[in-house]
N, C-alpha and C positions, 0 to 999 in steps of 0.2 A: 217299513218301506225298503229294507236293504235286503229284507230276506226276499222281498216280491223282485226284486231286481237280480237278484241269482237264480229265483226261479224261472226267470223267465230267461234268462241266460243257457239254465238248462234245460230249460225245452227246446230251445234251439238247438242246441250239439244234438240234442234224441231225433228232434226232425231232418236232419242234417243225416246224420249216419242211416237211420232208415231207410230214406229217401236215399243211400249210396248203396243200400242192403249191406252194412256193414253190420255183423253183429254187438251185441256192447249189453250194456248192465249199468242200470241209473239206480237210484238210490241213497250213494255213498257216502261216506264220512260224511253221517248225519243229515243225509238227507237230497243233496244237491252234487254231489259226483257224480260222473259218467265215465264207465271204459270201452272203448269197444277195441275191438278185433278182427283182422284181415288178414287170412293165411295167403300165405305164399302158391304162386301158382301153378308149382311143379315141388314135390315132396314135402308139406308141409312140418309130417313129424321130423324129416332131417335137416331142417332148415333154421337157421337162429332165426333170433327174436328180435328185434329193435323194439325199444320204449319209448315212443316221445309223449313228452309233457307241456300242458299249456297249463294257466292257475288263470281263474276267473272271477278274483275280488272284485270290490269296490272300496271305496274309503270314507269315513263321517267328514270331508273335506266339500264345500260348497265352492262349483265349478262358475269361475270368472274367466274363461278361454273365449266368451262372446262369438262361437262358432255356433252353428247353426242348428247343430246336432250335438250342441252340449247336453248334459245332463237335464232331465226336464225336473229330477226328483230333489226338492232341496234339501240340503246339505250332504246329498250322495254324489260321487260322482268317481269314474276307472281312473283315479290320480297316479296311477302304477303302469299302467301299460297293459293291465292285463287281459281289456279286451283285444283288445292287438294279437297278446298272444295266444287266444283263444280261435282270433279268426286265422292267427298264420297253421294252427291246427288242423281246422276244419278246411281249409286248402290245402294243406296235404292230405288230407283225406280222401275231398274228391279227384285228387290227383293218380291215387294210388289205385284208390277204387277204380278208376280207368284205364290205369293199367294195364299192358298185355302182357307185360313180364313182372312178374313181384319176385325175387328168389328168397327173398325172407319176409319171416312173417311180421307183420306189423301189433303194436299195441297202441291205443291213441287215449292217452289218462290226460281226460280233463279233472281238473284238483279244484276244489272249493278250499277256502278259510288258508290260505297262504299267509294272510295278514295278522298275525297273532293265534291263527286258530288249531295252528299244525295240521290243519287237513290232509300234505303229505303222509304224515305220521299216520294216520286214520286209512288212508287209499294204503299205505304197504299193509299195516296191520289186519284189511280187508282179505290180501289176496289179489293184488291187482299183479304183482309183478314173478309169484312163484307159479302162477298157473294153475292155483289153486278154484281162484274164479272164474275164469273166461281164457282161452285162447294157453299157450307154452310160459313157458319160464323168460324172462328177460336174461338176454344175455349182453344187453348192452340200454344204455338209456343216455337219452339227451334231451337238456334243455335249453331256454333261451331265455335272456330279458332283455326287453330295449333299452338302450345305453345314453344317457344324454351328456356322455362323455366323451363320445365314438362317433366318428364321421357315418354318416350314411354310405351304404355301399360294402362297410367293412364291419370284419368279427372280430372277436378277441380273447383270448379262453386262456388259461397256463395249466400246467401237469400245481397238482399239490392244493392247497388254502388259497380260496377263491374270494368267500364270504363267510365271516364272522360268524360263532356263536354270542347268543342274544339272554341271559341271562336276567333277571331282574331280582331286587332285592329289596327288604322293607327292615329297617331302623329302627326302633321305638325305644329311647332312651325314658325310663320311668325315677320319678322322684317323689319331692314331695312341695309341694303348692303352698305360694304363703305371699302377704304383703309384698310390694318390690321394695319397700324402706325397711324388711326387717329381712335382708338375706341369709343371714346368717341361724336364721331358727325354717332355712327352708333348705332343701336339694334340691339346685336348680335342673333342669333335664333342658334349656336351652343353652347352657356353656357346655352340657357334654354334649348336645349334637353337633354345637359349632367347631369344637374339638373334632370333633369325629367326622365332619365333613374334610377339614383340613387335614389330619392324619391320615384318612384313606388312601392319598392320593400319593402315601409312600409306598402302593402296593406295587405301581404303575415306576415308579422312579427310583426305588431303593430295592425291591423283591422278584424285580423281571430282568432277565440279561437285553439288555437297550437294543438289542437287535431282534427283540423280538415284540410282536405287537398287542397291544391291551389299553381297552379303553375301560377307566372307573369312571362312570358320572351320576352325578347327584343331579337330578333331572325336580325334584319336588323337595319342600321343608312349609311340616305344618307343625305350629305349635302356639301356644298364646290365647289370649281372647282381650288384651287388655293390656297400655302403655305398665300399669301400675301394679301388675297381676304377674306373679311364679305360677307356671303353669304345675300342674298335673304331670306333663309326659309334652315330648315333642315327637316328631317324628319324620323320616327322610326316606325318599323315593330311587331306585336308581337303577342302572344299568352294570354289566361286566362285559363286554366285546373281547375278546380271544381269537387268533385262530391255530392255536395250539391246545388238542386236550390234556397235555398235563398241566400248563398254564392256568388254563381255565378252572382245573381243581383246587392247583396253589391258590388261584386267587379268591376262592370262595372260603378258603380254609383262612385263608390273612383278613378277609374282611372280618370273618367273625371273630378272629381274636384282636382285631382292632375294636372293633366294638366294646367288650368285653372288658378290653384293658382299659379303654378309654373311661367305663362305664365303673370300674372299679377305681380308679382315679377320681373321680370326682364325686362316690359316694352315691351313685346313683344304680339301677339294674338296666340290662339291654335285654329285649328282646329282639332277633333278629329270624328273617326269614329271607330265604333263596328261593326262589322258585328259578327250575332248569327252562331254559330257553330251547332254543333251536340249537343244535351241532355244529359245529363247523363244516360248511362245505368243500370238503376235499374230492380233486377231480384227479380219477386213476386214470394211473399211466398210458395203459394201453390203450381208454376209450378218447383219449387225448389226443392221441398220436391217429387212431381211425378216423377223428372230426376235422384234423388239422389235414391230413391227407386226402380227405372228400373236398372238403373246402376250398384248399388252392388248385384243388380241378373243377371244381365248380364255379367261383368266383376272379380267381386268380390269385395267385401266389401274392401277390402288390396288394391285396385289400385282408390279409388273414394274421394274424400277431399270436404270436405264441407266448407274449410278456405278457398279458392283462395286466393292469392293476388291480391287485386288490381292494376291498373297501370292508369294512369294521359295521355295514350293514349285512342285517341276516338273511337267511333265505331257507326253507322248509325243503326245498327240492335234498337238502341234504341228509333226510332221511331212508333218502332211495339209494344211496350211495351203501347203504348198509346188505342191500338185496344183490346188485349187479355191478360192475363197471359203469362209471357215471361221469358225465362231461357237462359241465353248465356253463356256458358261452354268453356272450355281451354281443347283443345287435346293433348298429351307431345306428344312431336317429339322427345327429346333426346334417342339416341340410347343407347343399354347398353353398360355398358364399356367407357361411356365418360361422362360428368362431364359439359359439354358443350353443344352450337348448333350455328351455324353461326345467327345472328342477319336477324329479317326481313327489311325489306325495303333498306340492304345493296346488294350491287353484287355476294353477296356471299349465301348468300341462296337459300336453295334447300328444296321444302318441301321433307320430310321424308312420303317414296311412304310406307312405311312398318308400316304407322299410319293408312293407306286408310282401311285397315282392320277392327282394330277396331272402325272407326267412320261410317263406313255402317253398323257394328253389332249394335254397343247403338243407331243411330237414326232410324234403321229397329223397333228394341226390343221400340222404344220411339212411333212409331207409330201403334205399336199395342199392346201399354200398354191400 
């Protein structure tokens, strides 16, 4: 059901772009990508490139927002925003396409599997942003996410680490299984994981300089089958959040010799596995300084931040930063009059349709900065 809900997501950007006669190329990362292209209307070979990005999940979250046009598909449902940012895409699209002056060229990368799938990773890997596919080289790219931290009305971006790399890791402390009244004729692997849950979390407090940022958590622990029972093997689930890549190394390299040590202490072996996550999203300088200067002529100087905060969640758009100069901004969604906004990736979120305005104004006004 989730994958018919993308497909039909991407039929719509292909009817859409068609229907503006923008050119493009569907197929992508695996299946459900689209890029199209729209030259500039006076020199296109001497003309830069702008990249804007919208990502078109869903999520395994089942929609309790009681709006009218919630999710019909159970337990599917855009808990991200990202239809939102799909449709603030396809309005600047028709916007451009209408156009009487473009002086640069446009790229419009709609991205599948943002949520775990690195789709990003797949659209560069493609060719979407060296020119290799469709249309010039990127010489600049920008994204967005709706913010339910951010007032409506206003953006909020910083030069540097925006968003966390997302890293995940698996534990399996092995021993040997035996009665719980005869411990001592067993290796237990439940006091080395408990060990080893508590020890980890000197990677974060004893191995990082305190001004820098890092999340270790133990998200899962499975082990047992029985009050009276030494198990076999236990095993633990977890995350690494960084937005520093030498940190992010240190920390994979501490985890496993905690494991390890932990694991030789108590007589028992570790198996341990990393799988790399997403990258830290770092936003260069220059495309920073281009978005903040569009912005406070677009919007007004009084609605544009150049502090964001950052947040220890991930985001894929930070594979593009490896191709071009790359800017990934925060749209408020908070309405006036509230203080609040329902959480993303809960049932209870609703992007705010009344942002969709101003993020086709700042990335129309960003593609023909």
């Amino acid at each position: 059901m989730l994958v018919n809900l993308f497909r039909r997501i991407w039929r719509r950007c292909q009817k859409n772009l068609a229907a503006l006669g923008i050119e493009y190329r569907a197929g992508l990362a695996k299946g459900t990508g689209v890029l199209g292209y729209l030259p500039a209307t006076e020199n296109p070979e001497g003309a830069q490139t702008i990249a804007l990005r919208a990502d078109m999940d869903a999520l395994p979250i089942h929609e309790e927002t009681g709006k009218p046009y919630a999710s019909t598909i159970p337990g599917r449902m855009h808990a991200c925003g990202h239809d939102g940012h799909t449709t603030i895409l396809l309005g600047v699209a028709e916007r451009l396409a209408n156009a009487s002056h473009r002086p640069n060229n446009v790229l419009f990368v709609f991205q599948p599997a943002e949520e775990g799938g690195a789709g990003g990773d797949l659209m560069v890997k493609e060719g979407c942003l060296n020119g290799s596919l469709l249309g010039k080289k990127a010489d600049f790219m920008f994204g967005l996410h709706g913010w339910t931290s951010v007032k409506l009305g206003h953006v909020a971006t910083r030069v540097g680490a925006l968003m966390a790399s997302t890293d995940e890791f698996f534990v399996e402390m092995v021993g040997q299984g035996g009665h719980a009244a005869a411990p001592e004729l067993s290796r237990d692997p439940i006091v080395a994981i408990a060990q080893f849950v508590t020890s980890v979390q000197q990677i974060a407090s004893r191995n990082v300089d305190p001004f820098e940022q890092i999340v270790v958590t133990v998200g899962q622990i499975h082990g047992g089958t029985a009050n009276n029972v030494i198990p076999m093997s236990a095993m633990v689930h977890g995350t690494i959040r960084t937005m520093n890549p030498e940190v992010r190394l240190m920390a994979s390299e501490r985890l496993r010799a905690v494991a390890h040590g932990v694991a030789a202490a108590c007589n028992v072996s570790a198996e341990v596995t990393i799988n790399e996550g997403y990258p830290v999203v770092i936003n260069e300088a220059s495309a920073v300084e281009r978005f903040l200067r569009v912005a406070k002529d677009t919007l007004g100087e009084q609605f544009v931040s150049d502090d964001a905060k950052p947040t220890m969640g991930g985001e894929d758009f930070a594979y593009y930063g490896a191709e071009c100069p790359c800017c990934f901004y925060q749209l408020g969604l908070i309405p006036d009059g509230q203080d609040s906004y329902a959480s993303v990736h809960t049932p209870h979120f609703d992007f705010n349709d009344d942002a969709l305005v101003v993020g086709v104004q700042l990335m129309t006004a960003l593609a023909l900065s």
